[in-house]
C-alpha positions as CSV (number, residue, x, y, z in Angstrom):
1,X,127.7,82.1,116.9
2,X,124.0,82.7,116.8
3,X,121.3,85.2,115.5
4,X,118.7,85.4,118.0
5,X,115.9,83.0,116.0
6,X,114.5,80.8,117.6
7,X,114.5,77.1,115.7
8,X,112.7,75.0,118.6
9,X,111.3,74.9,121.8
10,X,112.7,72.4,124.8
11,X,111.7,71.0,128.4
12,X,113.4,70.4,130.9
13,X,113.9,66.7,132.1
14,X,116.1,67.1,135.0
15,X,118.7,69.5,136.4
16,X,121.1,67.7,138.8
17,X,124.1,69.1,140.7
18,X,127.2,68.3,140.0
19,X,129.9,69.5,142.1
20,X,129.6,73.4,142.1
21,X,128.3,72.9,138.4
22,X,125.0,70.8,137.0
23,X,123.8,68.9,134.9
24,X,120.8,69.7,132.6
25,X,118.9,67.4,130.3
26,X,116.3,68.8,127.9
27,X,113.3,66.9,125.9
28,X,113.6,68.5,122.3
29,X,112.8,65.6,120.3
30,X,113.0,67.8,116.7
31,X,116.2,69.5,117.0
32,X,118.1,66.8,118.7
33,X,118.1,64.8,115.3
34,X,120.5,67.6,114.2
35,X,122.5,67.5,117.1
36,X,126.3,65.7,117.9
37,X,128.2,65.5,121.0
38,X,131.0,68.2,121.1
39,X,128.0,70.8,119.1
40,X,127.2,74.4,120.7
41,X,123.4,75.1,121.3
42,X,122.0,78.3,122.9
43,X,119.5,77.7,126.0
44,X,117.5,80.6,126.8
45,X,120.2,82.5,125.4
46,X,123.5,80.7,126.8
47,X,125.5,79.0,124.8
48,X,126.3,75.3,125.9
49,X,128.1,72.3,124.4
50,X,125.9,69.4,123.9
51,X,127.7,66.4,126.1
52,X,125.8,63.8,125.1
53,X,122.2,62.8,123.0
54,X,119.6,61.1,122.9
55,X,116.5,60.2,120.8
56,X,114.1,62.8,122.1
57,X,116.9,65.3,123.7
58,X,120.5,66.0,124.8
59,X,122.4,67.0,127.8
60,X,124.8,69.9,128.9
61,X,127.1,70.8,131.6
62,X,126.9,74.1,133.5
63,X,129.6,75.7,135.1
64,X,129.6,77.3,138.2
65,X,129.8,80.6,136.6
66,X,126.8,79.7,134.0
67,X,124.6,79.0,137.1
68,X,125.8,81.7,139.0
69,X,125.7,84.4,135.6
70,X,122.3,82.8,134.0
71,X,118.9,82.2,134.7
72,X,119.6,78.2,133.9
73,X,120.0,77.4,137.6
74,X,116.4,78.0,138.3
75,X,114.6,75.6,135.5
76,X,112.6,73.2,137.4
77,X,111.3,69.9,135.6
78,X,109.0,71.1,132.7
79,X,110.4,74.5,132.2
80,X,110.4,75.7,128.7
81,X,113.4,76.5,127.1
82,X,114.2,78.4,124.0
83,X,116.4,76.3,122.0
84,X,118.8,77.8,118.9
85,X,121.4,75.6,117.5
86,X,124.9,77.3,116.7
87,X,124.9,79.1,113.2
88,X,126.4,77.6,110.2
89,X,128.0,79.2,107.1
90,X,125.7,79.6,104.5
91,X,123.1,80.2,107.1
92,X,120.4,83.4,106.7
93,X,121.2,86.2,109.5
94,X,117.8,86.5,110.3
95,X,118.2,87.9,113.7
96,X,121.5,89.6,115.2
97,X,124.9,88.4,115.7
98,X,125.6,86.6,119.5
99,X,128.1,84.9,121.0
100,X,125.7,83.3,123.7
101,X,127.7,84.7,126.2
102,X,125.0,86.2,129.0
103,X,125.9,89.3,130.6
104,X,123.1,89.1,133.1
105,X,119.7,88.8,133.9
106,X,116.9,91.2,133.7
107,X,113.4,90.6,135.3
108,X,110.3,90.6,133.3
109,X,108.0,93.7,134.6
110,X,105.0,92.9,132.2
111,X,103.9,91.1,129.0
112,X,100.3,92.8,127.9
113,X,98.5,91.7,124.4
114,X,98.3,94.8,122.2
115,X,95.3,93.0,120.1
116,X,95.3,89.8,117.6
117,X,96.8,91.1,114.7
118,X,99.1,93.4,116.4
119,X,101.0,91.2,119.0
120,X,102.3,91.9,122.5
121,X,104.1,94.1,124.6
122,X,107.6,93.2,126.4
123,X,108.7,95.0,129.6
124,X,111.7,94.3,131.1
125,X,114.3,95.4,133.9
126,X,117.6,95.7,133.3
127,X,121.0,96.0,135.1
128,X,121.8,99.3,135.3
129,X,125.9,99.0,134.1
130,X,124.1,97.2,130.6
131,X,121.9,100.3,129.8
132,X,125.0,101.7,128.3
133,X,125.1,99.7,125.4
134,X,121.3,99.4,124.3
135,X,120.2,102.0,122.3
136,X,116.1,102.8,120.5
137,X,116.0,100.4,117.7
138,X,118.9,98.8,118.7
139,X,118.9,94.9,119.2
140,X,119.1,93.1,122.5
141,X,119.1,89.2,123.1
142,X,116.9,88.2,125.6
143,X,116.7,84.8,126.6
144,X,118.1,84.2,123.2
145,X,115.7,86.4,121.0
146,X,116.8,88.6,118.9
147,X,114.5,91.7,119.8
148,X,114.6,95.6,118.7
149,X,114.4,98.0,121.4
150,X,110.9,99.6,121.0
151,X,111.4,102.1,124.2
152,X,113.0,103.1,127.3
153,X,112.9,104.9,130.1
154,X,115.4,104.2,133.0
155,X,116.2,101.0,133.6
156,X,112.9,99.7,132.1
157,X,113.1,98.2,128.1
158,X,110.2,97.2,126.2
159,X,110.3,95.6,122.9
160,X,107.0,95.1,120.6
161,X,106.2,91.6,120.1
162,X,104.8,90.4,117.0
163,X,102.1,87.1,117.2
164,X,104.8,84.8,115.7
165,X,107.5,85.5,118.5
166,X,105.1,85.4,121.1
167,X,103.5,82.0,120.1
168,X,106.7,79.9,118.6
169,X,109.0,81.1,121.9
170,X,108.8,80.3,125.5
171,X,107.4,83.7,126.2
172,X,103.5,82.8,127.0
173,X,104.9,80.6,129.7
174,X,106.6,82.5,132.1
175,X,105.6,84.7,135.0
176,X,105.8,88.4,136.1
177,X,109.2,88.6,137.9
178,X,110.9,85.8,135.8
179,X,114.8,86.0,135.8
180,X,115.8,86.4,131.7
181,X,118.8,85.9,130.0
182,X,120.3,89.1,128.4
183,X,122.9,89.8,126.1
184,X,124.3,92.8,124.9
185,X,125.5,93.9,121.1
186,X,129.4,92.3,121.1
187,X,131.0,94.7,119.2
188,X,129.5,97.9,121.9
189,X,131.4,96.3,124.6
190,X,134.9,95.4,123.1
191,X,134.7,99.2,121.3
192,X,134.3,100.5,125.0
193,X,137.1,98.4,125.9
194,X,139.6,99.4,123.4
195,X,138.5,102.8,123.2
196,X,139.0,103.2,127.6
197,X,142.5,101.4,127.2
198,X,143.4,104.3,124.3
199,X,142.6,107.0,126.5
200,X,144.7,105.6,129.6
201,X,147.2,104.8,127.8
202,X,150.6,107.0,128.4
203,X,151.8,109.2,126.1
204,X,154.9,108.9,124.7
205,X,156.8,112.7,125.3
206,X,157.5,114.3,121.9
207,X,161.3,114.0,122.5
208,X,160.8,110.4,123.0
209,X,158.6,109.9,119.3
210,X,161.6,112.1,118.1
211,X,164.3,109.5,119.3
212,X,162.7,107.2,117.7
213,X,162.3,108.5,114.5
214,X,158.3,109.8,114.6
């Protein structure tokens, strides 16, 4: 499990094929010190299991899926990377409660400074079947930050940056059009789930709860 806060920033070292899968090793010199093979991290949002660790970084494995479901598949050497290590109990909730599990990705539309003190702007586009389940003031991950939904208006989400998130994430790097990692509130989605199976479920006849013993 994570929260969304962000504890470190990575690059990328290399990202090398594997079969229909990769393999991506990431500089992150700090946070590696806390790492051990076998741990769960969250890159740009997706959760991965560290597979092996160095000094100054670590290595995961990508699935076909991951690369296919994630942004991951387009880091280039040097790409920075939002880095969040899996929570721990006893831990503060400072964020939201995520899985790492990415949904999708939405595309960045714009990223405008408000002023100094007040921070930035966030404007992104998202996949129309995920609008569903984000609602004003609501939280969304994206690329594994816990943000609150500021406004909406179709498929376009903005979220009001403060200085801090803009200048300790990987945020003032990226470009207009970027692909970003989003993820839904859990708990939406498996309510909508159990709540579509209840109303197509059959009903048992009345004579039939009778028999036995309604």
């Amino acid at each position: 499990m994570f929260t969304g806060i962000v504890q470190a920033l990575g690059t990328v070292a290399t990202l090398k094929k594997q079969g229909a899968g990769a393999r991506l090793e990431l500089r992150a010199a700090a946070l590696a010190k806390r790492l051990k093979r076998g741990d769960s991290v969250a890159v740009n949002g997706c959760c991965l299991t560290v597979a092996a660790r160095g000094a100054s970084g670590f290595s995961a494995d990508l699935t076909a899926e991951t690369l296919d479901r994630t942004s991951l598949g387009s880091l280039t050497r040097g790409s920075h990377v939002n880095l969040e290590p899996s929570l721990r109990a006893g831990d503060p909730l400072g964020g939201h409660m995520l899985q790492g599990h990415v949904e999708a990705t939405a595309r960045l539309l714009g990223l405008t400074p408000v002023d100094a003190e007040s921070g930035w702007w966030l404007r992104i586009k998202v996949p129309d079947g995920l609008l569903r389940y984000i609602v004003p003031k609501g939280s969304l991950a994206v690329d594994g930050i816990s943000l609150t939904v500021a406004e909406m208006s179709g498929s376009m989400v903005g979220f009001a940056l403060i200085p801090y998130t803009y200048q300790h994430t990987h945020l003032r790097y990226l470009k207009l059009g970027a692909a970003m990692n989003v993820e839904t509130d859990p708990i939406a989605r498996h309510l909508e789930q159990l709540l579509t199976a209840h109303r197509t479920a059959p009903r048992l006849e009345m004579t039939e709860l009778r028999r036995q013993g309604f």
